[in-house]
NUVEX-714369 format. One record per residue (C-alpha): residue in one letter; residue number from 1; z, y negated, x negated. Coordinates in Angstrom, 1 decimal. Layout:
BEGIN
residu/num/w/v/u
a/NUM/Z/Y/X
...
! end
This chain:
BEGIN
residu/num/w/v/u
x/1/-28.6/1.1/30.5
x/2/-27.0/-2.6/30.3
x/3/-24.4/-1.1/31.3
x/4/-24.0/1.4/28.7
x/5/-24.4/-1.6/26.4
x/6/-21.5/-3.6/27.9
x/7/-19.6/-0.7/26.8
x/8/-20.5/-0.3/23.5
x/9/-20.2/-4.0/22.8
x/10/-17.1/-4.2/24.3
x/11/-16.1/-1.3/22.0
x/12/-17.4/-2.5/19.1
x/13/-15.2/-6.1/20.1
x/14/-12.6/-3.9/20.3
x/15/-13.1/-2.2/17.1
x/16/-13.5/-5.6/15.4
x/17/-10.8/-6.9/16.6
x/18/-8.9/-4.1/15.3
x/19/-9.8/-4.3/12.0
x/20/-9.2/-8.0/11.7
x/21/-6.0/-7.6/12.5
x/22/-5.3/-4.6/10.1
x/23/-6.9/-6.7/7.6
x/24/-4.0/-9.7/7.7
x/25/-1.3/-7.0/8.4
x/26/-2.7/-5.7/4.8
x/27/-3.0/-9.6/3.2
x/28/0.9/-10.2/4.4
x/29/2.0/-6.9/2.9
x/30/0.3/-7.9/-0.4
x/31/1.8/-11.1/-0.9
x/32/5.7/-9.0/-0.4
x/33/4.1/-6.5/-2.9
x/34/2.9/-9.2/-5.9
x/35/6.4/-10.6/-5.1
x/36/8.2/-7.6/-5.5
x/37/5.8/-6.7/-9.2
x/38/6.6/-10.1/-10.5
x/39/10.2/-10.0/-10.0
x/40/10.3/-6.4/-11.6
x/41/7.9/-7.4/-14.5
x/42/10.5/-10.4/-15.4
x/43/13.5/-8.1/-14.8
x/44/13.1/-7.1/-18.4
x/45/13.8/-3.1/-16.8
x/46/12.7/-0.8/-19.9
x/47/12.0/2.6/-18.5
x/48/12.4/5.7/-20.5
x/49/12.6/9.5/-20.0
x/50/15.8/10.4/-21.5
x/51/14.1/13.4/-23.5
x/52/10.2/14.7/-24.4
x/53/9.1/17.4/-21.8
x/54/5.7/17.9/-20.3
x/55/5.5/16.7/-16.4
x/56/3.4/17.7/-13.8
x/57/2.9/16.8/-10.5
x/58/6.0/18.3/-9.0
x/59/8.3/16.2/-11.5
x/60/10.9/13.7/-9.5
x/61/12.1/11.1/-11.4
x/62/16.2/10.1/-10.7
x/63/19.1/8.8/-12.5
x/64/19.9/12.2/-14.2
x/65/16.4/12.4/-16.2
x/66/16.1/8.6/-16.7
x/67/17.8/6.4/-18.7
! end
């Protein structure tokens, strides 16, 4: 029996561990991704569909539909 619970504590460490480190991996990312949003929000980039249609899921923007 104890040693079943050295197992499952060692898993849970394990599994902590994990998700800590997930967690910064996540933090770091977000501070490139803010970055990235404030230097497009100040870009003054104006987005607009170069003509009226109805769009569904399947609909990939490029340069020939965009202007």
């Amino acid at each position: 029996m104890q040693e079943r619970l050295n197992y499952l504590k060692s898993q849970y460490m394990t599994a902590e561990s994990e998700c800590s480190d997930v967690e910064n991996d996540f933090r770091d990312i977000q501070r490139y991704v803010g970055k990235i949003i404030r230097t497009f929000k100040d870009s003054k980039f104006s987005l607009a569909v170069a003509s009226q249609m109805t769009y569904d899921e399947n609909t990939h923007f490029n340069e020939n539909n965009v202007i």
